[in-house]
C-alpha positions in Angstrom: 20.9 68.7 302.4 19.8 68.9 299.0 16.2 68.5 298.4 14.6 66.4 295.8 12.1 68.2 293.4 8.8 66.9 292.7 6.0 68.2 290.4 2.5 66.8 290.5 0.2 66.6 287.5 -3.5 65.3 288.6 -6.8 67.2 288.0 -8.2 67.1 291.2 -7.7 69.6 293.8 -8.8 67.7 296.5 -6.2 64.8 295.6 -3.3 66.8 294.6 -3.8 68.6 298.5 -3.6 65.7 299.6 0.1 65.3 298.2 1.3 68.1 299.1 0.6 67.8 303.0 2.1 64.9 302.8 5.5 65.7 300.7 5.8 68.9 303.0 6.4 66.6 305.9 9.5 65.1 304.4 12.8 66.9 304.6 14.5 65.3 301.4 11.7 66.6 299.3 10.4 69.5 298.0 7.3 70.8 295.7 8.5 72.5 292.8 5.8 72.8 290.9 2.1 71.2 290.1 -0.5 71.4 287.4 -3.5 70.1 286.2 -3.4 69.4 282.5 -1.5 67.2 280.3 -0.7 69.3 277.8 0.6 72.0 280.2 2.7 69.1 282.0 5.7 68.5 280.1 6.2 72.4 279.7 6.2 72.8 283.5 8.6 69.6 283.3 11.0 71.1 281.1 11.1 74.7 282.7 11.1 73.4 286.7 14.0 70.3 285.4 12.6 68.0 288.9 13.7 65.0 289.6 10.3 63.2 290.2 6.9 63.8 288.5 3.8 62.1 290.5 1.5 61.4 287.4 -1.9 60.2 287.0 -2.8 58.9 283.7 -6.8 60.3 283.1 -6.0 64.0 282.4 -7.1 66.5 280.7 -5.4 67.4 277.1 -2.9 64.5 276.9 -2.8 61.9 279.1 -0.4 60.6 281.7 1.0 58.0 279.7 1.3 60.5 276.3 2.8 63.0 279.1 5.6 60.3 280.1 6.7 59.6 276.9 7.4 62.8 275.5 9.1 64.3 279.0 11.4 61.3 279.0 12.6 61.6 275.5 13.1 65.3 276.2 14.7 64.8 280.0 15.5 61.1 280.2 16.7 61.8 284.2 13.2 62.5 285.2 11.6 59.9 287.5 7.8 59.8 286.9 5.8 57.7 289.7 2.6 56.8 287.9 -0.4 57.4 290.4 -3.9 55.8 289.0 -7.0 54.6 289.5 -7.0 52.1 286.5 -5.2 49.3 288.6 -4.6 47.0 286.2 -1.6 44.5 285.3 -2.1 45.9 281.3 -2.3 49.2 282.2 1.2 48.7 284.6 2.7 47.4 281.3 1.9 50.6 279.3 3.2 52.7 282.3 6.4 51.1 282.1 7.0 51.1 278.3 6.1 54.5 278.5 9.2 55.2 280.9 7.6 55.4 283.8 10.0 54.4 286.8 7.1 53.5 289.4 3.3 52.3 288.8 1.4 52.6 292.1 -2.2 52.7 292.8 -3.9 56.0 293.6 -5.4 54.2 297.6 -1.1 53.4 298.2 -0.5 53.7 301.9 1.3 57.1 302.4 4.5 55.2 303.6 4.6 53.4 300.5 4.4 56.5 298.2 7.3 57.9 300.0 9.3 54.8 300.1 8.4 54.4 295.9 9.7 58.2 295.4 12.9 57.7 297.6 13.1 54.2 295.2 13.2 55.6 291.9 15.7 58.4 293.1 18.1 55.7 293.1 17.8 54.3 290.1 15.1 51.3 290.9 11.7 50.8 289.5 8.4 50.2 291.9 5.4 48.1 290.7 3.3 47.6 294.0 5.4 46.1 296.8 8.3 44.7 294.1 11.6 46.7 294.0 13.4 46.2 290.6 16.7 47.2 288.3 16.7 48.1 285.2 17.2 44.2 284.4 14.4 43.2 286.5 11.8 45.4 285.3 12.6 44.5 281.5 11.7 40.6 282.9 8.7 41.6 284.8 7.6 43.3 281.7 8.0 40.2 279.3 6.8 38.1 281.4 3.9 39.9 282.5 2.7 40.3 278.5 3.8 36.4 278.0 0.9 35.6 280.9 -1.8 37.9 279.3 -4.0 36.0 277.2 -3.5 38.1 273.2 -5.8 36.2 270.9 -5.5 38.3 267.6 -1.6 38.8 267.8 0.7 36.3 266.6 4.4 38.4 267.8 3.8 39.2 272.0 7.1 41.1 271.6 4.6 43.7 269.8 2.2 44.1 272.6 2.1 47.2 274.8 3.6 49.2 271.9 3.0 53.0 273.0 0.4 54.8 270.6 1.9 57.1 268.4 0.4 61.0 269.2 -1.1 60.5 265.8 -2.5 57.2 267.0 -3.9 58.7 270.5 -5.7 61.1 268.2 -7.4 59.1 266.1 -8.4 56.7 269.2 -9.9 60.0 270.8 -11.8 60.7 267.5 -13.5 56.5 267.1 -14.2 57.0 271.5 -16.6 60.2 270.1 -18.1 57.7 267.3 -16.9 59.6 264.1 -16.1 57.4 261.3 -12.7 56.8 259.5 -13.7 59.3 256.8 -14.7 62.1 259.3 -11.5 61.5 261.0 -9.8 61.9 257.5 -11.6 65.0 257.1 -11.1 66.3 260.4 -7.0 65.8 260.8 -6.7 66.5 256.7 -5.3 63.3 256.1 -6.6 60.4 253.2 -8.9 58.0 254.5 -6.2 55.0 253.4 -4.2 56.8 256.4 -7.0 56.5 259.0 -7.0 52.9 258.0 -3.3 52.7 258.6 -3.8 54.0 261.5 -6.4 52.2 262.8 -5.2 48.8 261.6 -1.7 49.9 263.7 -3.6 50.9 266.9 -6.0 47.4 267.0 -2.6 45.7 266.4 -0.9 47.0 269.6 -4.3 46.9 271.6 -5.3 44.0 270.3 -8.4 44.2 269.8 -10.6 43.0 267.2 -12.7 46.3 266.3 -12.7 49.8 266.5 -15.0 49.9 269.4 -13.2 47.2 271.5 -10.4 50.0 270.8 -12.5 52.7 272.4 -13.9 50.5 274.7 -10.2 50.1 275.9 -9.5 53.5 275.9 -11.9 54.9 278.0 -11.8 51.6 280.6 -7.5 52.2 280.9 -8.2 56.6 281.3 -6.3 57.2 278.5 -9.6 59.1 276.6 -12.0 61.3 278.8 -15.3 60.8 278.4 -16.1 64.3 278.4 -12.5 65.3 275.7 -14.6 62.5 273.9 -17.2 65.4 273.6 -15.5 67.8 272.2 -13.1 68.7 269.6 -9.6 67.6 269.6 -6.9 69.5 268.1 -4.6 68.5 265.9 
């Protein structure tokens, strides 16, 4: 019998052990690979081709959700089971426009992590307990942003937007407090860019401010508090 591949990208050591004791008790799957940073993840991806990824979304480098995105435009038959902390109904919305195929909390009952890996291998998508198609999900998805309260948006079809890698980068930059003219400096770009940018990311967040935005950011994983410290590269 042909064994599924998985690959885990999580930053702890403790917590990715804990995976792996439990995947080596299954015979349809198999550990093909694991790392620890984002940015190392969706070359491990490509080279080890599995067919699941476990992914958390606060990493190191790029997050989880940045991660998704650019592994599933390069190999859209990758299955990635999102694995987080930041439990939230927005957040599960993010994960999913990303291309994520599962979005379960990081306390999921073994049983259920298993069952949500076996799921996605068959084409369905796992929020929680709910089992979906492709048709489903797309519903769950609108009507999940049509229930969230968006004061300072007028199109909800616009919500959830995934941030550009430009746009994550300039959201890392206003979580360390540098200005719109220090980012300008510091990516070599104009300062009417940065305000491009920055009008673009508050549109998709919506948010009123620049530090709602961060505020955001750090509350959803997506920034690291101690990236947020040190320099990002462009």
């Amino acid at each position: 019998m042909d064994k599924a591949g998985i690959v885990i990208v999580d930053d702890h050591p403790l917590f990715r052990q804990g995976l792996r004791d439990l995947l080596r008790t299954e015979a349809d799957l198999a550990i093909v690979g694991e790392c620890a940073d984002g940015s190392e993840a969706a070359g491990l991806v490509s080279s080890l081709n599995p067919d699941v990824v476990l992914m958390d979304i606060n990493l190191p480098g790029m997050n989880g959700l940045q991660v998704t995105r650019q592994i599933k435009a390069d190999r859209r038959r990758v299955n990635v089971v999102m694995l987080t902390a930041y439990d939230d109904a927005e957040q599960a919305i993010h994960a999913f426009r990303a291309g994520a195929s599962a979005y379960c909390p990081k306390d999921v009952e073994p049983t259920k992590l298993i069952e949500a890996i076996r799921h996605v291998l068959r084409g369905h998508y796992v929020v929680g307990d709910q089992l979906f198609d492709r048709e489903g999900i797309e519903t769950w998805m609108d009507k999940g942003v049509s229930q969230i309260n968006r004061p300072y948006v007028d199109d909800s079809q616009e919500l959830f937007s995934p941030l550009s890698p430009r746009e994550m980068q300039i959201l890392q930059y206003v979580t360390r407090g540098l200005s719109n003219k220090e980012i300008a400096f510091a990516l070599g770009i104009s300062h009417q860019t940065v305000k491009n940018h920055m009008t673009a990311i508050l549109h998709k967040l919506d948010v009123e401010d620049r530090t709602q935005a961060a505020v955001y950011a750090l509350r959803h994983g997506w920034v690291r508090l101690q990236d947020s410290k040190t320099e990002v590269k462009s």
